[in-house]
Structure formats: C-alpha cells, structure tokens
PyMOL Python script that loads the backbone (N, CA, C, O; Angstrom):
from pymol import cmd

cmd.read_pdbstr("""\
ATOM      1  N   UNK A   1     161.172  -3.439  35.173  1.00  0.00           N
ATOM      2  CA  UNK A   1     160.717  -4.678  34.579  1.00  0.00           C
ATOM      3  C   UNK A   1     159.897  -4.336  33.342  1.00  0.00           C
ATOM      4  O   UNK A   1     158.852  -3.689  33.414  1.00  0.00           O
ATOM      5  N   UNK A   2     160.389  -4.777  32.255  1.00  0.00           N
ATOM      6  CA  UNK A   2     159.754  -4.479  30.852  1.00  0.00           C
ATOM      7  C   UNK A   2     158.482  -6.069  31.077  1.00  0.00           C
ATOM      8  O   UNK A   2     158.556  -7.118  31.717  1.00  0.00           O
ATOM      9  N   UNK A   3     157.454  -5.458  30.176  1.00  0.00           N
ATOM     10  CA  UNK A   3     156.457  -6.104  30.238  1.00  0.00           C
ATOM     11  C   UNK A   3     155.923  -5.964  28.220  1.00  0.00           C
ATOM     12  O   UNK A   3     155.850  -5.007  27.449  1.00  0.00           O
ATOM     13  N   UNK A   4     155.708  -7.214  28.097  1.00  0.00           N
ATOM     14  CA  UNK A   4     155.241  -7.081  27.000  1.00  0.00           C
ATOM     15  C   UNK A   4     153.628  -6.944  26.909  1.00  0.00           C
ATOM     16  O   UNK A   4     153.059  -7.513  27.840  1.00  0.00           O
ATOM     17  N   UNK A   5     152.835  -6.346  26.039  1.00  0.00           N
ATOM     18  CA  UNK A   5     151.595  -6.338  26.071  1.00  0.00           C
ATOM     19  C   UNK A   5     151.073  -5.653  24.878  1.00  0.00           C
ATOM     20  O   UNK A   5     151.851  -5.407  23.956  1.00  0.00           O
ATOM     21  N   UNK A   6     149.940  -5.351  24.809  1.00  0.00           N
ATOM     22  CA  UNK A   6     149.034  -4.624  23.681  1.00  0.00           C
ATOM     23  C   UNK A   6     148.584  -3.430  23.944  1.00  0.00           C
ATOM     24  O   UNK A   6     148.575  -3.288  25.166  1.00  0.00           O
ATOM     25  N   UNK A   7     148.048  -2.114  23.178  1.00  0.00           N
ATOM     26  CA  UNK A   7     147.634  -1.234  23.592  1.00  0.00           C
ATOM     27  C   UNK A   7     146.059  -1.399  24.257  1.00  0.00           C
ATOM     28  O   UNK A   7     145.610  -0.604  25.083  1.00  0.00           O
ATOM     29  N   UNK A   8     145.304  -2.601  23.729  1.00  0.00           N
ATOM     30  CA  UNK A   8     143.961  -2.636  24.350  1.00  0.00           C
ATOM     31  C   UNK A   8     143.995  -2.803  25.793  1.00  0.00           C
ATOM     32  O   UNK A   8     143.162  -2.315  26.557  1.00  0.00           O
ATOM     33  N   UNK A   9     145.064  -3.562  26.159  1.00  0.00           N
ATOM     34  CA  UNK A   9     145.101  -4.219  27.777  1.00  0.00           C
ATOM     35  C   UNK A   9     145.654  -2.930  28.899  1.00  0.00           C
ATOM     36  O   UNK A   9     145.499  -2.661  30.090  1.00  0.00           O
ATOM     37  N   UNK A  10     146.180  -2.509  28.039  1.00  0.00           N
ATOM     38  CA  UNK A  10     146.677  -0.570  28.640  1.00  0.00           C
ATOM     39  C   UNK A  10     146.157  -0.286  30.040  1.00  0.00           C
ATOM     40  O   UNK A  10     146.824  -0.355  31.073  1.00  0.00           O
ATOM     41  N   UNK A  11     144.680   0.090  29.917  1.00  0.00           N
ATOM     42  CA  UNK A  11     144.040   0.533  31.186  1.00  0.00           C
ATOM     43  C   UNK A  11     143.730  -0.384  32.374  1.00  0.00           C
ATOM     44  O   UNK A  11     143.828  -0.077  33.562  1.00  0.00           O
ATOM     45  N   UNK A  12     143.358  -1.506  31.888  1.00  0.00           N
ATOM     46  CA  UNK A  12     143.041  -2.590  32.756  1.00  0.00           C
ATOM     47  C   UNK A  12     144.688  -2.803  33.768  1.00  0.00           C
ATOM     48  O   UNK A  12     144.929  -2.600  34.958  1.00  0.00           O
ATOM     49  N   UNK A  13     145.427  -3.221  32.789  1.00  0.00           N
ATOM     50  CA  UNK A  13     147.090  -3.483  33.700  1.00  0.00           C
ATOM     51  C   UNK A  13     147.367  -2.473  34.568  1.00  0.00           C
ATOM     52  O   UNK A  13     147.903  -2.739  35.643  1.00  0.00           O
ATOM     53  N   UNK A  14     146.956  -0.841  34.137  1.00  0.00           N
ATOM     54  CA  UNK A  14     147.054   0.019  35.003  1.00  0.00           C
ATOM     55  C   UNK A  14     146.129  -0.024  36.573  1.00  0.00           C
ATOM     56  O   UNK A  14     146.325   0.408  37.708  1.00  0.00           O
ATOM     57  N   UNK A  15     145.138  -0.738  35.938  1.00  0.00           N
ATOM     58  CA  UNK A  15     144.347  -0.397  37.451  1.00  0.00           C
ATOM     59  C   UNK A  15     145.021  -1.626  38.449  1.00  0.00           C
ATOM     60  O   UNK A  15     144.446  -1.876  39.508  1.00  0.00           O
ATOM     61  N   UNK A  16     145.882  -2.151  38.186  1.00  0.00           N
ATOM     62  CA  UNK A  16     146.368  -3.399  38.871  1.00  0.00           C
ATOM     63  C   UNK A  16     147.934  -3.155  39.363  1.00  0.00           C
ATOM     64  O   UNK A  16     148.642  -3.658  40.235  1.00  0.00           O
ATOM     65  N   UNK A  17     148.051  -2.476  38.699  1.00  0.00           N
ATOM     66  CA  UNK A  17     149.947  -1.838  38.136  1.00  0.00           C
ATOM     67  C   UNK A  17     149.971  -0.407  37.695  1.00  0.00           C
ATOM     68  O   UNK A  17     149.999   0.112  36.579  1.00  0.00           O
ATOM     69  N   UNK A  18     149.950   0.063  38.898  1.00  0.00           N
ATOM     70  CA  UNK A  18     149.666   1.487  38.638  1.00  0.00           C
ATOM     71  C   UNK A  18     150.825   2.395  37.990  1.00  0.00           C
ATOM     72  O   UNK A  18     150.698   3.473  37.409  1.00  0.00           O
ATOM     73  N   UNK A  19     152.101   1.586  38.277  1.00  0.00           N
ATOM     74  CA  UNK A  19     153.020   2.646  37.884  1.00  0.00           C
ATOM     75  C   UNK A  19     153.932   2.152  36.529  1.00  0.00           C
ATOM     76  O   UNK A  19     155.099   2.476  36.310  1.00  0.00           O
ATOM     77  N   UNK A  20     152.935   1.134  35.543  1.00  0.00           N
ATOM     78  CA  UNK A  20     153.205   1.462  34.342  1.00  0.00           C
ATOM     79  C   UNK A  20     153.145   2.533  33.875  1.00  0.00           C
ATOM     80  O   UNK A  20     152.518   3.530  34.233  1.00  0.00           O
ATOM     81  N   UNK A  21     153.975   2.307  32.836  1.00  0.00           N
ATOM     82  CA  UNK A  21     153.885   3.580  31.156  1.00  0.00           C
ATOM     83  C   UNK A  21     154.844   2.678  30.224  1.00  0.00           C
ATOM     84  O   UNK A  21     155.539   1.664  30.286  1.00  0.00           O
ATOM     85  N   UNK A  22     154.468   3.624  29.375  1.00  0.00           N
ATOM     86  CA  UNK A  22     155.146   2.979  27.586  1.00  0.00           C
ATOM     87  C   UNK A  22     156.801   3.581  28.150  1.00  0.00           C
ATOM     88  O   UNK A  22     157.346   4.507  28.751  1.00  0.00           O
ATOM     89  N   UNK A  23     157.097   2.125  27.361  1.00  0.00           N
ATOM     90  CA  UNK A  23     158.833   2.553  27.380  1.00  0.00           C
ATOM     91  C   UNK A  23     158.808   3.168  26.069  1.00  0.00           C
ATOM     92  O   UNK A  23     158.267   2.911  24.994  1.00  0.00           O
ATOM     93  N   UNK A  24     159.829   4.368  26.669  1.00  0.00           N
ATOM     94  CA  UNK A  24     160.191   5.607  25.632  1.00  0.00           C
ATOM     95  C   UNK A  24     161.826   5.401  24.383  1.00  0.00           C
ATOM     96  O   UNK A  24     162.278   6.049  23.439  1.00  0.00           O
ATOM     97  N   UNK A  25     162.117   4.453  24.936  1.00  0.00           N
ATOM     98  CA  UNK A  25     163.059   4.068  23.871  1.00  0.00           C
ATOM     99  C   UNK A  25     162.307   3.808  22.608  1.00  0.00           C
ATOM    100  O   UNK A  25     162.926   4.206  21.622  1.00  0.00           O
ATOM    101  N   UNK A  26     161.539   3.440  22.435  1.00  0.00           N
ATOM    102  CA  UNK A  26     160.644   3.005  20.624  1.00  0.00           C
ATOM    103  C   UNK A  26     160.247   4.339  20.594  1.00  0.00           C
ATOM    104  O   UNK A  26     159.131   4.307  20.077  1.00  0.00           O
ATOM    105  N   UNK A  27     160.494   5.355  20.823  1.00  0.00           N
ATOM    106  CA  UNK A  27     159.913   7.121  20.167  1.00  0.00           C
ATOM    107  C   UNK A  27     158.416   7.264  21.237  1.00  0.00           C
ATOM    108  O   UNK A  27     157.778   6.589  22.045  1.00  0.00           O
ATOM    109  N   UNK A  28     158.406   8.359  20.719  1.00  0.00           N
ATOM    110  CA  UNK A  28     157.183   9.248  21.543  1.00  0.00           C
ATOM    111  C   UNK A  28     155.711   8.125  21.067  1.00  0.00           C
ATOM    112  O   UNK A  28     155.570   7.395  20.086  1.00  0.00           O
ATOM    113  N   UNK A  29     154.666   8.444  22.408  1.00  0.00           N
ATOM    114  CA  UNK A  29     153.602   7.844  22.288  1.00  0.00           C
ATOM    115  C   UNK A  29     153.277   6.681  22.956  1.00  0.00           C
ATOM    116  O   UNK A  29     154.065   6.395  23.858  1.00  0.00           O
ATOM    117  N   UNK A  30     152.135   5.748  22.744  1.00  0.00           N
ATOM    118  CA  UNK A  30     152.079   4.378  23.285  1.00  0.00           C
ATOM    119  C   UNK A  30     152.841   3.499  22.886  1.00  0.00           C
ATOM    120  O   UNK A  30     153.168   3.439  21.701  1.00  0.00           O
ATOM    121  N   UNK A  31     153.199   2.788  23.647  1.00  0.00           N
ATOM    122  CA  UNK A  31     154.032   1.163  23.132  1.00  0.00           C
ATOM    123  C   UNK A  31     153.436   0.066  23.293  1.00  0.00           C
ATOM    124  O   UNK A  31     152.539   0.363  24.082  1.00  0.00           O
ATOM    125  N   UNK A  32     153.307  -1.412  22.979  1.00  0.00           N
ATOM    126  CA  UNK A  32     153.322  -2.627  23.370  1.00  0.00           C
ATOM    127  C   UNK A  32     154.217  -2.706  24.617  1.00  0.00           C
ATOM    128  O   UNK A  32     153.588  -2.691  25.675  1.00  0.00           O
ATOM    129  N   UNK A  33     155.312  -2.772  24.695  1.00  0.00           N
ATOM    130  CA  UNK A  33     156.192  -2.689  25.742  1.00  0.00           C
ATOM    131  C   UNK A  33     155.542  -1.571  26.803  1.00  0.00           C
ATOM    132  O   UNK A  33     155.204  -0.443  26.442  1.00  0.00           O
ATOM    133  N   UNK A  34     155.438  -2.005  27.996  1.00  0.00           N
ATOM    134  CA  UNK A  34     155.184  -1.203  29.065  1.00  0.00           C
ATOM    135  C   UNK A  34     156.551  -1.988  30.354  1.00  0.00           C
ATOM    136  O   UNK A  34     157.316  -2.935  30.170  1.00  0.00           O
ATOM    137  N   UNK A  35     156.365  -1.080  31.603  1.00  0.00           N
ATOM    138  CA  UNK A  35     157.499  -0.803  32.056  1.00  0.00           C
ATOM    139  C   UNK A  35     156.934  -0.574  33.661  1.00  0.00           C
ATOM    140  O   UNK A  35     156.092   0.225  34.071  1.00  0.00           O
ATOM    141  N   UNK A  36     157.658  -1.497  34.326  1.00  0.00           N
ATOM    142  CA  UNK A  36     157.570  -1.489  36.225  1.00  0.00           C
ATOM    143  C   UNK A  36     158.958  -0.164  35.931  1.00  0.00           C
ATOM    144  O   UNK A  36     160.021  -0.377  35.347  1.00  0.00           O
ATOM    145  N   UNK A  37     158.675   0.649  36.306  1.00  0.00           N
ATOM    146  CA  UNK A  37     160.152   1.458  36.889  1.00  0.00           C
ATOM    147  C   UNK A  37     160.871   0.821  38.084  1.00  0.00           C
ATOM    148  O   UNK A  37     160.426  -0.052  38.830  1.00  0.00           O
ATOM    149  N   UNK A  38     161.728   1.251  38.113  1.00  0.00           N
ATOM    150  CA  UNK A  38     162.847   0.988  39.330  1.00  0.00           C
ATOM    151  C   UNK A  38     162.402   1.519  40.654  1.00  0.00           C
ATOM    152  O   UNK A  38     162.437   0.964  41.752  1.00  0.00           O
ATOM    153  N   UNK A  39     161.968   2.729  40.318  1.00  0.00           N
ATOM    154  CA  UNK A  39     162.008   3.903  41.366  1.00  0.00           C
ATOM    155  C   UNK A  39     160.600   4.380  41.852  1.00  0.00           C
ATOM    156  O   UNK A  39     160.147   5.330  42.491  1.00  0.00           O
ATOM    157  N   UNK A  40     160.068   3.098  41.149  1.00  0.00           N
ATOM    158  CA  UNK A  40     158.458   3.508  41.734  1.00  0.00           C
ATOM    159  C   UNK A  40     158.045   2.570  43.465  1.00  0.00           C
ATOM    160  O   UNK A  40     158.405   1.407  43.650  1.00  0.00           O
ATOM    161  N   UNK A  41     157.414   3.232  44.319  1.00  0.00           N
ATOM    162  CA  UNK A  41     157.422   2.966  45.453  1.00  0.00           C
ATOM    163  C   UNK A  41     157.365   1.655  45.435  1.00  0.00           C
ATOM    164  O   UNK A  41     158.052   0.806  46.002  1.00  0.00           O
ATOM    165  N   UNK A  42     156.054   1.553  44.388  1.00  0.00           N
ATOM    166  CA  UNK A  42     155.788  -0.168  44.564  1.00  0.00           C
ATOM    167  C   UNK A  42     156.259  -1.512  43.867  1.00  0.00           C
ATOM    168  O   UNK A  42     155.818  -2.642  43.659  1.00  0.00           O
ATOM    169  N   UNK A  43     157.346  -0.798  43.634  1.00  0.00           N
ATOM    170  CA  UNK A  43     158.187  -1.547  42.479  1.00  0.00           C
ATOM    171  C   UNK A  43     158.132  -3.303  42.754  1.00  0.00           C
ATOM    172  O   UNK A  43     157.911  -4.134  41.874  1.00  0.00           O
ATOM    173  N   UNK A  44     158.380  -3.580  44.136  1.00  0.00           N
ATOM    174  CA  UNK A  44     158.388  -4.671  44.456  1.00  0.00           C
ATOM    175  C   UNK A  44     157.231  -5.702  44.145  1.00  0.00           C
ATOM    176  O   UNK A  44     157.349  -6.751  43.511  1.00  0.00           O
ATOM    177  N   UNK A  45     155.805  -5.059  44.867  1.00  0.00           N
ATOM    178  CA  UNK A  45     155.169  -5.834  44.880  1.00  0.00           C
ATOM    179  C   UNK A  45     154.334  -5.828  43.558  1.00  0.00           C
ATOM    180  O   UNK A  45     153.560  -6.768  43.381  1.00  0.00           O
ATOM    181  N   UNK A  46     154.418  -4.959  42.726  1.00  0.00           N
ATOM    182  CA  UNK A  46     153.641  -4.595  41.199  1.00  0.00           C
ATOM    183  C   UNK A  46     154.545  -6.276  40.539  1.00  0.00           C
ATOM    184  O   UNK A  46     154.151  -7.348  40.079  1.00  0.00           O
ATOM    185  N   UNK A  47     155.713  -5.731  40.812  1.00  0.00           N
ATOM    186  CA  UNK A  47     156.781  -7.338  40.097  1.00  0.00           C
ATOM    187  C   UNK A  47     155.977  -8.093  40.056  1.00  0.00           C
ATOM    188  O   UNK A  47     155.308  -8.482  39.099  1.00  0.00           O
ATOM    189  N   UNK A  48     155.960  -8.561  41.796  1.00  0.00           N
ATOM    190  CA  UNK A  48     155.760  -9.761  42.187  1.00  0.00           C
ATOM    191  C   UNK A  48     154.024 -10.038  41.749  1.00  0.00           C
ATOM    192  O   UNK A  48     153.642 -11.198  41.598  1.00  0.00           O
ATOM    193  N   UNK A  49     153.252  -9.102  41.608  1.00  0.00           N
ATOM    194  CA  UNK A  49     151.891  -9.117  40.660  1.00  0.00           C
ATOM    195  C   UNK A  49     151.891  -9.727  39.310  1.00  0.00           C
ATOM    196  O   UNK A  49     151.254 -10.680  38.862  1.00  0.00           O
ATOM    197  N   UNK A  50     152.744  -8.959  38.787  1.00  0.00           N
ATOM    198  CA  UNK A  50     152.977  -8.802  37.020  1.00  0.00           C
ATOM    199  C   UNK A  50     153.756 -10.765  37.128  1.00  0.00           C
ATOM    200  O   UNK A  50     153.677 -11.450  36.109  1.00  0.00           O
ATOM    201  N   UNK A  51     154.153 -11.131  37.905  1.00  0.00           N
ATOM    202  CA  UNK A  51     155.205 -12.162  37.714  1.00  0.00           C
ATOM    203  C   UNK A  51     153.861 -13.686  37.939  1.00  0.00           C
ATOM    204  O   UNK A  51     154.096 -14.806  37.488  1.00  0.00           O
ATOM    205  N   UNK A  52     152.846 -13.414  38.532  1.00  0.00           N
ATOM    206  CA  UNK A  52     151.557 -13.740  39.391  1.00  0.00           C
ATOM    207  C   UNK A  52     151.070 -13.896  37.814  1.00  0.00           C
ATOM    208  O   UNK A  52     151.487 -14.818  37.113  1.00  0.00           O
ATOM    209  N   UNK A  53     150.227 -12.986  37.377  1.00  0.00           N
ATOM    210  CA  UNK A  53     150.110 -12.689  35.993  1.00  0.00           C
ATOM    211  C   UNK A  53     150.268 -13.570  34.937  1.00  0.00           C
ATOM    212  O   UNK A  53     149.464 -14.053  34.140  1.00  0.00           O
ATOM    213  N   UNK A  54     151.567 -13.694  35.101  1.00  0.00           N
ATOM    214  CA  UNK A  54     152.355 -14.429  34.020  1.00  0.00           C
ATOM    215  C   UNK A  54     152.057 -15.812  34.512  1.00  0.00           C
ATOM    216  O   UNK A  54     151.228 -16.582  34.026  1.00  0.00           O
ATOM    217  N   UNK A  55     152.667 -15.982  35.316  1.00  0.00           N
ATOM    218  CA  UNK A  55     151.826 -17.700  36.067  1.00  0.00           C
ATOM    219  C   UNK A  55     150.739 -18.054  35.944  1.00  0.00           C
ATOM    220  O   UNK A  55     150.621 -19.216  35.554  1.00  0.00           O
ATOM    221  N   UNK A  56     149.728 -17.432  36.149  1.00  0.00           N
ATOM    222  CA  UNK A  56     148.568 -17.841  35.739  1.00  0.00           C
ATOM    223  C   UNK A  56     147.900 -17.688  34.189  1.00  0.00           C
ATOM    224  O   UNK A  56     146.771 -17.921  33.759  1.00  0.00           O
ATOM    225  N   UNK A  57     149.342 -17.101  33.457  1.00  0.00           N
ATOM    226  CA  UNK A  57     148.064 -17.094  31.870  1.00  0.00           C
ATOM    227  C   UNK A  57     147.649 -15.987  31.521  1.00  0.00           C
ATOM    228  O   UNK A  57     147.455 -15.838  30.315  1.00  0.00           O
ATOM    229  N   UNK A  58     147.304 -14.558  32.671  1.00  0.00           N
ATOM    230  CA  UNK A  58     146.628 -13.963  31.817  1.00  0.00           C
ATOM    231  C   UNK A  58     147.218 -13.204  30.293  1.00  0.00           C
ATOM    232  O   UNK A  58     148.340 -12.801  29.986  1.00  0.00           O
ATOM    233  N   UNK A  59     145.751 -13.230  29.443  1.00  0.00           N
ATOM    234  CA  UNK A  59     145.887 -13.132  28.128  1.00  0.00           C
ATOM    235  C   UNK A  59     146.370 -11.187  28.334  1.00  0.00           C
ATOM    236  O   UNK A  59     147.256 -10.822  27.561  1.00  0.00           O
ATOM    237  N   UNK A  60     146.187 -10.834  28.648  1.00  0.00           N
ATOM    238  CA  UNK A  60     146.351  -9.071  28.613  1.00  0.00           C
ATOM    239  C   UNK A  60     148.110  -9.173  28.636  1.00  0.00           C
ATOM    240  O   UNK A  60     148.740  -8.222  28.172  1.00  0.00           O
ATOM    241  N   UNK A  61     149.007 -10.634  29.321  1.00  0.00           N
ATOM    242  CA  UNK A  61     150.320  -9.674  29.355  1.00  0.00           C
ATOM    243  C   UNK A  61     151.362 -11.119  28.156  1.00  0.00           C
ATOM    244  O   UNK A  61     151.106 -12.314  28.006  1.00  0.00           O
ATOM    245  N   UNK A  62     152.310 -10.400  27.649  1.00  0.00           N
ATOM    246  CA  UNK A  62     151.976 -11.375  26.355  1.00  0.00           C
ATOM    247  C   UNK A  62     151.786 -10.882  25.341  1.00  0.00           C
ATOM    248  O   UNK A  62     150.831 -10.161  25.055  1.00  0.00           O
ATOM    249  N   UNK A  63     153.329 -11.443  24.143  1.00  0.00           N
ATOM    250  CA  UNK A  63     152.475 -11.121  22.632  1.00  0.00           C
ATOM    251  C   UNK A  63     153.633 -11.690  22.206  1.00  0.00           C
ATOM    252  O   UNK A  63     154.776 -11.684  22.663  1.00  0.00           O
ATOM    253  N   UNK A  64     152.601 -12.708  20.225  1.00  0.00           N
ATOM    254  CA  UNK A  64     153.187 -13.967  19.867  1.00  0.00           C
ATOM    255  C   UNK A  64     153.966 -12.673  19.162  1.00  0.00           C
ATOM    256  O   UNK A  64     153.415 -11.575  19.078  1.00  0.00           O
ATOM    257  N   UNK A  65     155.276 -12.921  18.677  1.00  0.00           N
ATOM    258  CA  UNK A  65     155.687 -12.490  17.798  1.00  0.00           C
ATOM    259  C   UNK A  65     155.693 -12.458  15.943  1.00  0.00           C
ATOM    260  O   UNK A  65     156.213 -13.504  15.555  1.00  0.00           O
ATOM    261  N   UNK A  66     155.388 -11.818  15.097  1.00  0.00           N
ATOM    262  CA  UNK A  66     155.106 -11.989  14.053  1.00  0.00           C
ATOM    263  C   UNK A  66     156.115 -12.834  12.865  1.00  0.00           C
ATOM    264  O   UNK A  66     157.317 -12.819  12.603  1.00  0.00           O
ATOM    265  N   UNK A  67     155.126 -13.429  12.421  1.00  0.00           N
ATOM    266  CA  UNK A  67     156.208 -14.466  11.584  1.00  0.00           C
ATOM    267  C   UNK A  67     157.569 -14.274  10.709  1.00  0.00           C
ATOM    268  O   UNK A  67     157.701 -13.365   9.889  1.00  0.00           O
ATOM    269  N   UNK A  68     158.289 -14.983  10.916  1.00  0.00           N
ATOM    270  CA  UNK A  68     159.410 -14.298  10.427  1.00  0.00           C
ATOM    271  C   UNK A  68     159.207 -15.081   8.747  1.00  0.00           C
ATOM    272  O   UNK A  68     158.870 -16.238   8.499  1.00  0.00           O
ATOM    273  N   UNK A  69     159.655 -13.626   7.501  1.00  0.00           N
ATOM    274  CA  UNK A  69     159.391 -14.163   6.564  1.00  0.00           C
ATOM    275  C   UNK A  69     160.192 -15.306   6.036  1.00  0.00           C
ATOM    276  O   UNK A  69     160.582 -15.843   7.073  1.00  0.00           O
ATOM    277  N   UNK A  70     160.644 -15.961   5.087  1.00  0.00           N
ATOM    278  CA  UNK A  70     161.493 -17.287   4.685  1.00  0.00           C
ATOM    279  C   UNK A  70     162.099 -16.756   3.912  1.00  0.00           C
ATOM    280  O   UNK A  70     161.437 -16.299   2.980  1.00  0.00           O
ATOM    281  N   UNK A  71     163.569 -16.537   3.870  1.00  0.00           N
ATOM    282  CA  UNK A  71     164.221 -16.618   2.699  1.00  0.00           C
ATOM    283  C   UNK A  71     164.041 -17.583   1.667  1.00  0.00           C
ATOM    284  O   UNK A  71     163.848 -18.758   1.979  1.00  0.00           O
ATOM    285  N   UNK A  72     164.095 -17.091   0.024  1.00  0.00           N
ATOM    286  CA  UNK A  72     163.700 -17.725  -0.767  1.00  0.00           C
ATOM    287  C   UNK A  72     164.789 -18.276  -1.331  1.00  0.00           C
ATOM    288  O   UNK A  72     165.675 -17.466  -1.602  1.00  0.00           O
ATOM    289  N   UNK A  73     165.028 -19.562  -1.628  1.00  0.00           N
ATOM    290  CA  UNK A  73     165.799 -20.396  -2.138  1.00  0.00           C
ATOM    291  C   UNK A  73     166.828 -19.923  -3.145  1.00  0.00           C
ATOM    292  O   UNK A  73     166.298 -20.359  -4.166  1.00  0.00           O
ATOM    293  N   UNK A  74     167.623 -19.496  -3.436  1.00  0.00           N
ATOM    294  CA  UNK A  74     169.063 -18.824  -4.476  1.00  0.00           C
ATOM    295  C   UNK A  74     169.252 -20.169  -5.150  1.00  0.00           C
ATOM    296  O   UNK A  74     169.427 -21.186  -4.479  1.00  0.00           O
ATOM    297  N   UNK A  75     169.221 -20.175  -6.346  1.00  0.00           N
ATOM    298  CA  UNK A  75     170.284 -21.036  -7.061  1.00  0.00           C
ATOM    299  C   UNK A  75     171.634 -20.812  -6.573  1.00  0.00           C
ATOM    300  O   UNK A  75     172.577 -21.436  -7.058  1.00  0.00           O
TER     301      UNK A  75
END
""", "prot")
cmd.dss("prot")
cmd.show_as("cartoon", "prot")
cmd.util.cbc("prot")
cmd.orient("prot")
C-alpha cells in the first residue's frame, strides 16, 4: 500500500506503522511516497491503521499536489 506523505511526518508514521520505508522506484534516498509492503507481518492491520488515518483527517498522511502551470494562449 503506497501512502502519500512528507518527509517531516516520516518518524511519527513510523512509530504507528512500523514497516514503512521510501518507495525506491523515485531513486535512492527519502521519498514523499512511503510504502505498507506486502510481506511485512503486519501488513494487514498497519492497512487497516493507515486506512483509519485517512478517515479521520490526519494531516501527516496526504499531499495537495502542485499547481499545474496554464498553457499560454497561441494565436
């Protein structure tokens, strides 16, 4: 389960969702995108947390996307 988020919210999501990490498809290092694995024991109930999460609002999981610029008018 891909999870969108910020690098500030990082540690906090971990102590809740332990078996995040940065998805490694965007290159080496931290991501916004973090990641429930498949194959992690607690795969189930981290979901069903992260899904909890989302229902209620919190601001840590979540991000607006940046404006898309306007094409400028062509004669």
């Amino acid at each position: 389960m891909w999870i969108a988020t910020t690098a500030e919210h990082h540690d906090s999501l971990r102590k809740e969702l332990p078996s995040i990490r940065s998805i490694t498809v965007f290159g080496p290092g931290e991501s916004g995108w973090q990641v429930i694995p498949a194959a992690a024991e607690s795969f189930e109930e981290e979901v069903l947390w992260a899904c909890e999460l989302v229902r209620r609002g919190d601001p840590r999981v979540g991000k607006l996307p940046k404006p898309k610029k306007r094409k400028s008018a062509s004669a």
